[in-house]
SEGU-606499 format. One line per 8 residues: number of its first residue (from 1); their letters; for each residue y, x, z of C-alpha. Coordinates in Angstrom, 2 decimals, always signed. Layout:
REM residues N
NUM> A> Y:X:Z  ...
//
This chain:
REM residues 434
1> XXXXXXXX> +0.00:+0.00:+0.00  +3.57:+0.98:-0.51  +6.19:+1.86:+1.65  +8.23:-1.26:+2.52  +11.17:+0.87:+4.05  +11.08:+2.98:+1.01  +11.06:-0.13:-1.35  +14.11:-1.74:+0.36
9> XXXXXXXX> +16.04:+1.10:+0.23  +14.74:+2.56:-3.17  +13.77:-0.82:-5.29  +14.71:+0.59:-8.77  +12.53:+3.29:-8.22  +9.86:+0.45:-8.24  +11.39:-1.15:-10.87  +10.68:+1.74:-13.08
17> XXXXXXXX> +7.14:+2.56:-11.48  +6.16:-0.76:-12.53  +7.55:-0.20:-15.72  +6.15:+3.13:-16.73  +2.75:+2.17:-15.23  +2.56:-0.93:-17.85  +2.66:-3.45:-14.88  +4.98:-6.71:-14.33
25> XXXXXXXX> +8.70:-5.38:-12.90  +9.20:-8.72:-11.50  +6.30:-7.46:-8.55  +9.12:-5.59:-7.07  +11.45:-8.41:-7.07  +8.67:-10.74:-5.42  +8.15:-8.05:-2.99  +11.65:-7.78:-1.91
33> XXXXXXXX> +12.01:-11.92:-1.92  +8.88:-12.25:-0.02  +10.02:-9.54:+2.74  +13.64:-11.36:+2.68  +11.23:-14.62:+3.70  +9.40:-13.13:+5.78  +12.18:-11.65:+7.96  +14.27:-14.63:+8.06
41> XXXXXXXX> +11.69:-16.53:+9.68  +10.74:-13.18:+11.82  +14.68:-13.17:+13.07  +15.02:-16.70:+13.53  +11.40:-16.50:+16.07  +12.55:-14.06:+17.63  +16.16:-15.41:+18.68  +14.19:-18.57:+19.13
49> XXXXXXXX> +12.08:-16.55:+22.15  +15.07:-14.58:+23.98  +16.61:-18.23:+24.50  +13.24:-19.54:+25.95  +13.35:-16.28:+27.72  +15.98:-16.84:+28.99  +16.49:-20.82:+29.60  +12.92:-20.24:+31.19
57> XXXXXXXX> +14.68:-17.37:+33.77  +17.73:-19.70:+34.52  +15.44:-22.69:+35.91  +14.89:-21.45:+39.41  +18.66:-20.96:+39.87  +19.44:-24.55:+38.95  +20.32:-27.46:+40.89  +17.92:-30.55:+40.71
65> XXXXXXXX> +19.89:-32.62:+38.60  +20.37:-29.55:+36.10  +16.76:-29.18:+35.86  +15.56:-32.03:+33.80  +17.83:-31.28:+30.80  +16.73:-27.29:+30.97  +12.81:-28.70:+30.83  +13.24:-30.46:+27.90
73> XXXXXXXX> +15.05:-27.95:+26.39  +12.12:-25.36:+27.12  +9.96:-28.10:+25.43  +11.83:-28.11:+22.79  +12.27:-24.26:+22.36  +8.18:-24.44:+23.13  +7.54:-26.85:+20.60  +9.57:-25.01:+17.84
81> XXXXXXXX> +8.04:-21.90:+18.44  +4.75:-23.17:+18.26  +5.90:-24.63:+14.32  +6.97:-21.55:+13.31  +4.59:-19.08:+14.37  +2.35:-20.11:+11.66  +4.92:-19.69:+9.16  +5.63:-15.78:+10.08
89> XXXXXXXX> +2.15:-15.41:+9.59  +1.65:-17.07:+6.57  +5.22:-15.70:+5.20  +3.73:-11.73:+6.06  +0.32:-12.26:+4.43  +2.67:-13.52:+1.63  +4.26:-10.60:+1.49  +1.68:-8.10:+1.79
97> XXXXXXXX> -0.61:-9.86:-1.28  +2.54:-8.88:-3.43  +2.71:-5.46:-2.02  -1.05:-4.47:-2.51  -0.58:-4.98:-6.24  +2.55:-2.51:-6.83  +0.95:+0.56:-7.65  +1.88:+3.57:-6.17
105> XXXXXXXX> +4.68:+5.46:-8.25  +3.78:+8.05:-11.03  +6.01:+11.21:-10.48  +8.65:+11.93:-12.84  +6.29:+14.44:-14.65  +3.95:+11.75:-15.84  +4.09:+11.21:-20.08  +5.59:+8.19:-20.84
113> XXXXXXXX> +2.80:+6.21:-22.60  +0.65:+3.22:-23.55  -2.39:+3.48:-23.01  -5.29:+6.62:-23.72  -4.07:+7.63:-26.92  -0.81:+8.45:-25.71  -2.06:+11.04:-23.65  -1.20:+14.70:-23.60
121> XXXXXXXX> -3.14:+17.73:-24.16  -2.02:+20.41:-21.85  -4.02:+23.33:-23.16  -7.63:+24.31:-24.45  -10.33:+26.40:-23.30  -13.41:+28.13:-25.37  -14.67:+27.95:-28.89  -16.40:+25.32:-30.38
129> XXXXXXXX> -19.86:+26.05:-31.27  -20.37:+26.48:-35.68  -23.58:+25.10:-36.32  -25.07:+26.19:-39.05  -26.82:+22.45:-39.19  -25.29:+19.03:-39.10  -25.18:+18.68:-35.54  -27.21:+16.23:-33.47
137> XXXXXXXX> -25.60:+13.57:-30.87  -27.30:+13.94:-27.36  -29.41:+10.91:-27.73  -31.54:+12.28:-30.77  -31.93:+15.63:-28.95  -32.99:+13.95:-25.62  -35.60:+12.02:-27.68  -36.63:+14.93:-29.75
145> XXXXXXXX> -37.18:+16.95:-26.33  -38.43:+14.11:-24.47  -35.41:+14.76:-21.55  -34.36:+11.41:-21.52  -36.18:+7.55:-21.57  -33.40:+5.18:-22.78  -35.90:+2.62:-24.46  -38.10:+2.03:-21.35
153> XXXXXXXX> -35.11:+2.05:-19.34  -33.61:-1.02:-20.91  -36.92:-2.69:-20.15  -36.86:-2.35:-16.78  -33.04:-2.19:-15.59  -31.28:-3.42:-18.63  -28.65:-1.58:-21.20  -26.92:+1.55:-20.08
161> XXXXXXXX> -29.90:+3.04:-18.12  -31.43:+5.82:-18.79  -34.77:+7.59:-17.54  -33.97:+11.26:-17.11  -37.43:+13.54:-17.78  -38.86:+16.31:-17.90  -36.48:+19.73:-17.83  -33.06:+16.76:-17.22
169> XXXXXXXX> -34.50:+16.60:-13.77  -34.71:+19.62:-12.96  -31.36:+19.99:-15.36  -29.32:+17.40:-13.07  -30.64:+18.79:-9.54  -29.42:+22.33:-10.98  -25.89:+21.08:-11.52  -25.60:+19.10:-8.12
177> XXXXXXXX> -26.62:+22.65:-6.86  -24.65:+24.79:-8.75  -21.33:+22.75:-8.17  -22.00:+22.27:-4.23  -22.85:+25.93:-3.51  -19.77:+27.02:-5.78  -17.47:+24.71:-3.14  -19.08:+25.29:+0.12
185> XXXXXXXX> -17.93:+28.89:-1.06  -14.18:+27.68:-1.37  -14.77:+26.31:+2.38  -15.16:+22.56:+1.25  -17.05:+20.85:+3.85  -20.24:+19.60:+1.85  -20.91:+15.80:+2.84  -23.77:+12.98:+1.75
193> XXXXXXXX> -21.85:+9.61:+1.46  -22.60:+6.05:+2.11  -22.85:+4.73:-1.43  -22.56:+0.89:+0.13  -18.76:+0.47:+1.82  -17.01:-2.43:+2.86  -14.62:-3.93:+0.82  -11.64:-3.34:+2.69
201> XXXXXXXX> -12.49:+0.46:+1.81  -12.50:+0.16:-1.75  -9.66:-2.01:-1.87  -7.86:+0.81:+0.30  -8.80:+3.59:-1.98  -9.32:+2.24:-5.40  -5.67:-0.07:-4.99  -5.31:-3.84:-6.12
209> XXXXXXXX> -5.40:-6.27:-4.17  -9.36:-6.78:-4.25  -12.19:-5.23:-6.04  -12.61:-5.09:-10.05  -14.89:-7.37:-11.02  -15.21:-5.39:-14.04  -16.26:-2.22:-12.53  -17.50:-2.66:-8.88
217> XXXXXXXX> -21.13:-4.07:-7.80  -20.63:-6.38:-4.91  -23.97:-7.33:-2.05  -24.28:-11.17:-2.86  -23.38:-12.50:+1.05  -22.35:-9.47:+2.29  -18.84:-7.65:+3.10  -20.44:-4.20:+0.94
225> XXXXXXXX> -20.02:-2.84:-2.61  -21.13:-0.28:-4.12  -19.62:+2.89:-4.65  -18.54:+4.01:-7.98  -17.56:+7.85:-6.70  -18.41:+9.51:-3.32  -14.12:+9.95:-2.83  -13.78:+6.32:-2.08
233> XXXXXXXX> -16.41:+6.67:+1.25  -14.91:+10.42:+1.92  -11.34:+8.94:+1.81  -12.55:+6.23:+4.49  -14.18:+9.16:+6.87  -10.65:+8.99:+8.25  -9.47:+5.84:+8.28  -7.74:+4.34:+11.41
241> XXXXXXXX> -7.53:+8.22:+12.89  -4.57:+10.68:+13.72  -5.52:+13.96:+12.40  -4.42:+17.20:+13.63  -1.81:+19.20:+11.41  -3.20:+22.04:+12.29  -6.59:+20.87:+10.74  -5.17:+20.17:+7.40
249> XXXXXXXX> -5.87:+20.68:+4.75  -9.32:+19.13:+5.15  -11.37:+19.37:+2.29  -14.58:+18.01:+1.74  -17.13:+17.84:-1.47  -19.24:+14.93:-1.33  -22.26:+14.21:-3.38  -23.72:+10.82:-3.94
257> XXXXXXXX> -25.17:+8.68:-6.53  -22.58:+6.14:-8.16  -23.02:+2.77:-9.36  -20.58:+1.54:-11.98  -20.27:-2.37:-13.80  -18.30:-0.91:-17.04  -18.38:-4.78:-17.83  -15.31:-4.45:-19.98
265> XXXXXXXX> -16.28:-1.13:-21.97  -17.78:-1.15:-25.30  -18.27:+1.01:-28.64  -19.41:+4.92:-29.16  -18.63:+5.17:-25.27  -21.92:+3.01:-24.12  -24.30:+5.09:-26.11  -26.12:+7.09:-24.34
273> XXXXXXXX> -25.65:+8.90:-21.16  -21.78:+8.69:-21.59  -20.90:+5.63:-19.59  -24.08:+3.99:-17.56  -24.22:+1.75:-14.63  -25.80:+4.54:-12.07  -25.55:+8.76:-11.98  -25.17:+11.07:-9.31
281> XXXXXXXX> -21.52:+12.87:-8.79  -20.04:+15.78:-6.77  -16.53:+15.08:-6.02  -13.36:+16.95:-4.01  -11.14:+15.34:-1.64  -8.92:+17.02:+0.25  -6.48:+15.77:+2.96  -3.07:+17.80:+2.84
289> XXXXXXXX> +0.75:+17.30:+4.46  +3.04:+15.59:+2.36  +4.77:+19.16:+1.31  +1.12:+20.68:+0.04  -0.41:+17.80:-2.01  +1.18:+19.30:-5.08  +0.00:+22.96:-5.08  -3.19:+21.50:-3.60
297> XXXXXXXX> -3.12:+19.31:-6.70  -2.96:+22.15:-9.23  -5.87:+24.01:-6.53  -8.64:+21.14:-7.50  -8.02:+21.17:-10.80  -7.77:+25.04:-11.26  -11.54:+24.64:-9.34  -12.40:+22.15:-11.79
305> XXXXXXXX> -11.57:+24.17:-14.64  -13.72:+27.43:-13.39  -16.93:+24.82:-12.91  -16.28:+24.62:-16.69  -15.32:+28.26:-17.45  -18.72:+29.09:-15.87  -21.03:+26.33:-17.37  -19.57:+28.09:-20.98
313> XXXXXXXX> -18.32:+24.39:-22.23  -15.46:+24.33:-24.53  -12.63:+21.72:-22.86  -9.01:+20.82:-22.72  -6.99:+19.68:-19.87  -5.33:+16.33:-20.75  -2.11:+14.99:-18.70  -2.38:+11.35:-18.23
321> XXXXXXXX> +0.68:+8.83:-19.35  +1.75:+6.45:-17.31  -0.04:+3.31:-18.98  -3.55:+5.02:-18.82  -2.77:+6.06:-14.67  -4.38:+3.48:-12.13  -2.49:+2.11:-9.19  -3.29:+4.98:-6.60
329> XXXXXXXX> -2.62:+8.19:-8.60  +0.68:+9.33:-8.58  -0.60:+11.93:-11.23  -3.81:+12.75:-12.71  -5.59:+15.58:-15.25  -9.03:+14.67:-17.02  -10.69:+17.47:-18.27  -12.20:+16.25:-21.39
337> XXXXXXXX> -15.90:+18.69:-22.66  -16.09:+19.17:-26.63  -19.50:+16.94:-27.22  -20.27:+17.60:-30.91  -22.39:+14.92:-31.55  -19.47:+12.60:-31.37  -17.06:+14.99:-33.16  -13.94:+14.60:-30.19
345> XXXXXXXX> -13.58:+15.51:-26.98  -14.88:+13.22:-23.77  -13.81:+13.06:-20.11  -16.22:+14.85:-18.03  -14.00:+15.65:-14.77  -10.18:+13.96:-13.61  -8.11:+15.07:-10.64  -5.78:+13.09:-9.03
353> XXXXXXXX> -2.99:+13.33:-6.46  -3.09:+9.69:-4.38  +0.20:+10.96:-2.40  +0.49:+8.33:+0.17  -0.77:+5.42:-1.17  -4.22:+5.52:+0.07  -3.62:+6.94:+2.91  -1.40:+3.96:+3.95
361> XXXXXXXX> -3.43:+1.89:+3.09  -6.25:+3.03:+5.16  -4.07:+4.23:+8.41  -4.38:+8.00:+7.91  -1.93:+10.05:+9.28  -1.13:+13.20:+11.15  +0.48:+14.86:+14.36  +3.12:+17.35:+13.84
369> XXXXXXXX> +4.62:+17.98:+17.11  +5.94:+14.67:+18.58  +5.93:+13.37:+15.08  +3.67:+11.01:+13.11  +3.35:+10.74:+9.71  +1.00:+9.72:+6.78  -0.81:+12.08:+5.33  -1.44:+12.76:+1.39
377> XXXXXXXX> -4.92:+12.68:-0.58  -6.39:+13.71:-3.54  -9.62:+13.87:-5.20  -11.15:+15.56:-8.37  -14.71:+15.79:-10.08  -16.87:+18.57:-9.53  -19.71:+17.33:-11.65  -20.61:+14.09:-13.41
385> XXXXXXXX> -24.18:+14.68:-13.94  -24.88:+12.66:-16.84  -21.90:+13.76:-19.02  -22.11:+17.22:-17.93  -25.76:+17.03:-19.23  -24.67:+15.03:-22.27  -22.07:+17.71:-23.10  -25.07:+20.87:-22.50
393> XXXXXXXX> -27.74:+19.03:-24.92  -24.88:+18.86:-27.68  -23.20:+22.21:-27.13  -26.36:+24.46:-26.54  -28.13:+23.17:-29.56  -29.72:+25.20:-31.91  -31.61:+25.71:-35.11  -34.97:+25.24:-34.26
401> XXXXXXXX> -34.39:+22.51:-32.28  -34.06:+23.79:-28.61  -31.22:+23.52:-26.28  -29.51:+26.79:-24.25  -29.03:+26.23:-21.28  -26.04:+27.71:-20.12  -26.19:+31.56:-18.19  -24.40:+30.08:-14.56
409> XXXXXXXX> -27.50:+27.16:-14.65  -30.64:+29.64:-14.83  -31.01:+30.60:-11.46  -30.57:+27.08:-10.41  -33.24:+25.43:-13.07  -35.39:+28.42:-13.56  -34.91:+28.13:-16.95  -32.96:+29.63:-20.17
417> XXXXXXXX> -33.98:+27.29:-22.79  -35.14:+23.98:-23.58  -37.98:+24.14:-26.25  -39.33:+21.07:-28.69  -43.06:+21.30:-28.23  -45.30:+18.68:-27.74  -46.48:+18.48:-24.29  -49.63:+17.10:-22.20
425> XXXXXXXX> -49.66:+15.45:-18.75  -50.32:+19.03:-17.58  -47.97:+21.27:-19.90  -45.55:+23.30:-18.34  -41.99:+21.79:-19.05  -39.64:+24.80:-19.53  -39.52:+27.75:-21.24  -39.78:+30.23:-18.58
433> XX> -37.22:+33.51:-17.47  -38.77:+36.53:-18.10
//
């Protein structure tokens, strides 16, 4: 949620948040004429209880014939008060449904933009691999290598499932590995997540004023959903607490599987392993003062970027306009792999800075000194397993038909190459390291 000191002193900044974010403008002005309602009725309860206060304090001074009039004007006051309790209450839940949907305000170095395609590539990192064959997408080369199950998944759990087989298991347990040791390293506190949360906690970190329908799972008659990424349950760790300055930043890599509706995506993006209901996810989040969340910002992604660097896949950092940014991120990167097969780039990692917003939301905050204050967080991929996996089958593709795996994953999988043979019930999987 926003800051309603912050939005009656600085509306037009809201005005234009709401503008460059592609929402309604008019929020702001509902905001402001909802807390204008909700105060007036606040200030007029309030006078309304020092007069009871103090008719109510005069009574035992009075003489007997005074008293009868002062009674009924306590009744009165009594009676009053009782009418328009109801209506502060009703006037501040008012006023708060308007304020959980103002997003929380890009900063002034967002693009302008749209939607996706106005989106700006900040720079570019690797080479693209020059086949000397028409390259393959990652579904034929999972089915050639018999990695990955997507017709007998449909069967049993419906479209964008997958079975992963074979050297992909071993594959996606190498990653999880690889990216968790790599952060534990950078002093991230490594964490296991809930992956069921109750809703107030994805509404808290994921903004809106409830949950997407078209992305979150919800547990028919129960207060729990789903999690679509380990940082909304690692946000929540801290909900409701005062932290120590001294203790920040706090940073924490969580891994846990994720569970995603996509109801409203369609096109090249559903084929495959590229967007799926369920796959398992490392993530960052890191808990900072208000005066670090922007080198901290630039931290995660420069982490982000060496998880790349190492697993040898060609990428570009992309700077995300204004129309493409959801309501908590007051900025955000994606990091988008080459994947050949589909002949364009594809989001494999993002990295956001959440400011205040969720932190607000959720009652995190700090002591510094006598002082209290809300804290900032942000979050950023580590590794998506799927995509990461999709992006290695198309990349490390070669002539005869095998996949490379890249240098950083051998020690992890055990290893170096993917071969097309055909195998028995007893065949070894992998081509060995020597």
């Amino acid at each position: 949620m926003i800051e309603l000191k912050r939005l009656r002193e600085e509306p037009e900044l809201y005005r234009e948040a709401l503008r460059k974010k592609r929402r309604d403008p008019a929020l702001a002005e509902s905001a402001l004429m909802a807390d204008r309602e909700w105060r007036d009725a606040l200030q007029k309860m309030e006078t309304l209880r020092a007069d009871q206060n103090r008719a109510s304090a005069a009574v035992p001074n009075l003489r007997a014939e005074e008293r009868p009039a002062r009674l009924a004007e306590l009744r009165a006051l009594s009676a009053e008060l009782k009418t328009l309790e109801p209506v502060v209450r009703e006037r501040k839940k008012a006023l708060d449904r308007v304020l959980m949907r103002i997003p929380n305000p890009p900063h002034a170095s967002v693009p302008e933009g749209a939607d996706g395609n106005d989106n700006v590539t900040l720079r570019q990192w690797g080479e693209r691999p020059a086949f000397p064959f028409p390259p393959r997408d990652h579904v034929e080369i999972s089915l050639a290598l018999d990695v990955v199950d997507f017709e007998r998944a449909a069967r049993v759990a419906g479209t964008r499932s997958y079975y992963l087989k074979n050297e992909a298991v071993l594959l996606q347990h190498g990653l999880v590995r690889f990216a968790m040791e790599f952060l534990v390293q950078q002093n991230f506190v490594p964490v296991l997540t809930p992956t069921m949360v109750r809703r107030a906690v994805v509404v808290g970190t994921m903004g809106g004023p409830g949950l997407d329908e078209q992305m979150v799972y919800r547990i028919e008659d129960e207060d729990l959903a789903l999690t679509g990424t380990s940082e909304v349950p690692l946000v929540a760790m801290h909900m409701d607490e005062v932290l120590d300055a001294a203790s920040l930043p706090l940073r924490y890599v969580g891994y846990s599987p994720c569970y995603r509706r996509e109801a409203g995506a369609h096109g090249r993006d559903s084929k495959g392993l590229f967007r799926v209901h369920q796959f398992d996810k490392v993530e960052m989040v890191s808990f900072t003062r208000p005066d670090e969340s922007w080198p901290e910002h630039d931290r995660l992604l420069a982490l982000e970027e060496r998880i790349m660097q190492a697993l040898a896949l060609p990428y570009r950092v992309v700077d995300i306009c204004g129309g493409d940014l959801g309501d908590p991120a007051a900025k955000k990167y994606d990091i988008e792999a080459w994947m050949p097969g589909r002949g364009d780039y594809g989001e494999t990692h993002s990295c956001s800075n959440c400011t205040d917003y969720q932190a607000r939301r959720l009652a995190i905050r700090f002591r510094d000194g006598g002082n209290v204050e809300t804290l900032h967080t942000l979050n950023g991929t580590a590794i998506a397993t799927t995509r990461a996996i999709l992006a290695i089958l198309e990349n490390g593709q070669q002539a005869d038909g095998s996949v490379r795996i890249p240098d950083a994953l051998v020690p992890y999988v055990g290893f170096a190459a993917i071969e097309p043979r055909r195998r028995s019930a007893a065949s070894p999987t992998a081509k060995e390291v020597s």
